[in-house]
C-alpha positions, 0 to 999 in steps of 0.5 A: 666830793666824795669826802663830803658825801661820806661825811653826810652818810656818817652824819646820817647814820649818826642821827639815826642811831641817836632817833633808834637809841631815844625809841629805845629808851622811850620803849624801855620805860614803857615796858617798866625796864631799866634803860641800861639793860643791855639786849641779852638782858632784854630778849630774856625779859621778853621770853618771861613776859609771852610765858605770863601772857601765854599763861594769862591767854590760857586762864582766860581760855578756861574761864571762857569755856566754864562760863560756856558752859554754865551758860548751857547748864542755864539752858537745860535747866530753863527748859527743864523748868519750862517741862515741869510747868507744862506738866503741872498745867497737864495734871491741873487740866487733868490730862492723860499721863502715860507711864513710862516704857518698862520692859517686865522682866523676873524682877519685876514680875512674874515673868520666868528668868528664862524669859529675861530679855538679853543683858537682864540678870536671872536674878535680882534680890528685893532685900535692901543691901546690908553694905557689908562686904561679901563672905565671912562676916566677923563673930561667925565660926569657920568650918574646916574638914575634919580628918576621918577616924576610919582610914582605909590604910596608913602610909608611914613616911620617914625621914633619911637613914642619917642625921642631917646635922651631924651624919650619924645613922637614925634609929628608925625603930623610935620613931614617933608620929609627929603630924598626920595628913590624910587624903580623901579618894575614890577606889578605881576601878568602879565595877558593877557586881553582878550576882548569878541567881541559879534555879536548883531542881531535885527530882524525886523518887516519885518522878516529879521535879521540884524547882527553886523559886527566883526572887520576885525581883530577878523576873528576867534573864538579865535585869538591874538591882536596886542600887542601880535603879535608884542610882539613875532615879537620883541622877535623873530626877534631882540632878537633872542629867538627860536620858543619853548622858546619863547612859553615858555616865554609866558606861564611862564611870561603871561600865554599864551598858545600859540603853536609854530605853533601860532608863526610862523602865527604870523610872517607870519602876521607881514610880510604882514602888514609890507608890506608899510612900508617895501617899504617905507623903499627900498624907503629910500635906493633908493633915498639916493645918498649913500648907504653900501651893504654886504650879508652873507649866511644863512642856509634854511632847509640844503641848503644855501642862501643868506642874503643882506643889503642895507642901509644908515644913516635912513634906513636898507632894509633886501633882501632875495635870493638865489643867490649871483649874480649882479642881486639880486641888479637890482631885488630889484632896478630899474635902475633909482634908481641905476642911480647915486649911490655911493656904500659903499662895500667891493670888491666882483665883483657884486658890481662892475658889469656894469649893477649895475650902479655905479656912485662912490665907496669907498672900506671898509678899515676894510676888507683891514686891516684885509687882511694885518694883514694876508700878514703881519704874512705870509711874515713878511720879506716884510715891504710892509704890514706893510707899506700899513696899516699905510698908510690906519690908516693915511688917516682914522685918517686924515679924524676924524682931518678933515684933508681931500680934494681933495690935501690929497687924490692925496697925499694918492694915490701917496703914494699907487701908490709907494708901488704898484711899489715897487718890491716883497720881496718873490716870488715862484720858480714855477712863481706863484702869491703868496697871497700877491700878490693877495692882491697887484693886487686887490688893484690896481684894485680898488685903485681909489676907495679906498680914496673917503671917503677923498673928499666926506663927505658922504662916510665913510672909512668902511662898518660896518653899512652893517656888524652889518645890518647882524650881527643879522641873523648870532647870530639867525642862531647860536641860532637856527641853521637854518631857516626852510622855505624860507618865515621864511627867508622872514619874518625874513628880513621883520621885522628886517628892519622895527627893524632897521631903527625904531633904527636908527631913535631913535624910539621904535622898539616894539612900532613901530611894536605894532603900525603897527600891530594895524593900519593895524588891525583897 
């Protein structure tokens, strides 16, 4: 019994393994195998058939996400599509526009850059970049510092007694000069001279006692000469150092004691003795057939109040008051002297008043640009902005091409004339102006004015001499937030011009300052 049983299982399993070994069989050609591969041999071609499948999985993966994808980019640009006809129904329906949200800033406007919000650069250029690399351009000559001809004194450095190579003893009589270096140095310490005046007396046979007379300037015990006084004008007024740290400049680098209170006498005095000159230099401004005029505010004390400049090409004349009014330019100029001007400015209406006596004008294109640079970011939909700028940039380019007369400048103007005709892009439903608007208006009052410097050789197209006249005030009033007194104002516009035309003129500024305090006190 029990060999029949083993018999029927040998018999059993025999059929199976024939049943796995057809399955086997028929699996392999399914699969495009051999049917003699062995079962190494077919785990290994499994292996490389999930690599191709996982490989192919992943390719489709990929490309699934990339049809995903287009399809959303199908979606933005449908509803894209749909705002832009939901705009050109508004303008056909001749709704309301708004313009965009545009913070104004000194880019943009005539906002200081001291009121830039947060992340605004001070400073942004309106010149279109050139694409060259910063630095030295090639075909531009270098310049290197020069060694001076007056040494004060001359170290002689020689080599070792003996010879390096062979060790014999170096006559150092026939040595020669074979490179000179020098090195430039303040002398320490830095002492202030101090002078004793005597007063002699000689008593005569008569009794009575003849005494010497005192310089008109040693008029105390103890006072300053005039390096001095025009050493702290300079430092105070062009380099903006604040009343205590100049003190302690002084004190530090001189030793000078020297009270602030001492300072301010100081400047009060360089304002009286630069009184002609001061004069000369209205007189400069006065009689030149041109001249750039701006104001900025200054703070006194709290209150705020104006700062003008008037100048030209050789003289700066600073004017300190408390209006803004048309009336500050007739009170520092006759009416024969305003007879005849040209003004250089931007289009504040003092300048423009009847009484200011104009004889011609040329608006500044700087402050044009800036305004269009904000129309143009307000209402980006209006070419009219954009349009207006490169007309301003060429007339500016042709002029530096000498490209300039009277056929280029009604050339211009025609050009402005059709983008002053040419209908607005936005409008609001209430029939208000918007700012472009405002913009276009003022233009055109002043359009006859806008292209002089094209047939006149001596208007330039900007006013940034008047704004870098005025610069300075601006960078003392943000080191030292105010000025205290009306007369600190006065004394800081007094010698700031005397500062400015003497660096226009290529002089000094100290040496001129030094010379007037020392003149005035001979």
């Amino acid at each position: 019994m029990e060999k029949n049983f083993s018999t029927g299982l040998k018999k059993s399993l025999e059929a199976e393994r024939i049943k796995l070994t057809r399955r086997r069989r028929q699996l392999l050609r399914e699969m495009g195998y051999s049917e003699d591969l062995r079962s190494g041999e077919i785990a290994e071609k499994l292996h490389e058939q999930t690599l191709v499948n996982d490989a192919l999985n992943r390719d489709i993966a990929r490309q699934e996400a990339e049809i995903n994808k287009l399809k959303a980019e199908i979606a933005e640009q449908k509803v894209e599509i749909a705002e832009q006809k939901t705009k050109i129904a508004e303008l056909e329906a001749g709704k309301n526009i708004d313009a965009r949200k545009v913070v104004k800033t000194s880019a943009n406007s005539s906002v200081p850059p001291s009121k830039n919000p947060i992340g605004i650069p001070h400073t942004q250029s309106q010149r279109k970049p050139s694409g060259k690399k910063t630095g030295g351009q090639n075909g531009h000559t270098g310049s290197t510092r020069l060694q001076s001809d007056s040494a004060t004194y001359t170290e002689r450095w020689f080599p070792a007694a003996v010879c390096p190579v062979c060790g014999k003893p170096l006559d150092m009589d026939s040595a020669t000069v074979c490179a000179t270096r020098q090195v430039v140095d303040i002398p320490l310490p830095i002492a202030a001279e101090v002078i004793n005046h005597l007063q002699m007396q000689v008593k005569c046979t008569c009794g009575h006692c003849s005494k010497g007379l005192f310089p008109e300037a040693v008029n105390a015990p103890m006072s300053f000469g005039p390096n001095i006084t025009a050493l702290v004008s300079y430092l105070s007024t062009y380099q903006n150092i604040p009343f205590k740290r100049l003190t302690h400049l002084l004190e530090t680098i001189f030793g000078l004691h020297i009270s602030e209170g001492s300072v301010s006498n100081m400047l009060n005095s360089m304002r009286k003795l630069s009184k002609t000159p001061y004069e000369i230099i209205r007189k400069k401004v006065a009689n030149g057939t041109v001249a750039g005029a701006d104001e900025t505010g200054v703070n006194v004390n709290g209150k705020n109040n104006w700062l003008w400049a008037f100048q030209n090409a050789v003289a700066t004349y600073l004017a300190f008051d408390k209006s803004r009014g048309h009336n500050v330019i007739n009170d520092n100029f006759t009416p024969e002297e305003l007879g005849g001007k040209a003004w250089v400015t931007d289009r504040w209406p003092a300048y423009f008043m009847g009484e200011v006596g104009m004889d011609d004008h040329q608006i500044c294109i700087a402050h044009l640009l800036r305004n269009l640079t904000y129309t143009m970011q307000a209402f980006p939909d209006d070419a009219w902005s954009l349009d207006m700028m490169d007309l301003l940039r060429d007339s500016v380019h042709g002029r530096n091409k000498g490209d300039t007369g009277q056929e280029v400048r009604m050339k211009m103007e025609k050009r402005l004339d059709e983008l002053l005709s040419r209908p607005p892009f936005y409008k609001k439903e209430n029939g208000d102006e918007t700012e472009l608007d405002k913009l276009k208006k003022s233009i055109a009052k002043h359009k006859a004015y806008i292209f002089t410097f094209l047939t006149n050789p001596e208007f330039p197209p900007t006013n940034n001499d008047s704004e870098k006249a005025l610069r300075p005030a601006k960078t003392k009033l943000k080191v030292s937030g105010c000025f205290r007194t009306e007369t600190g104002v006065e004394n800081y516009a007094t010698v700031a011009s005397v500062i400015q035309t003497a660096v226009k003129n290529g002089q000094n500024p100290f040496e001129v300052l030094r010379v007037i305090a020392t003149l005035a006190g001979a």
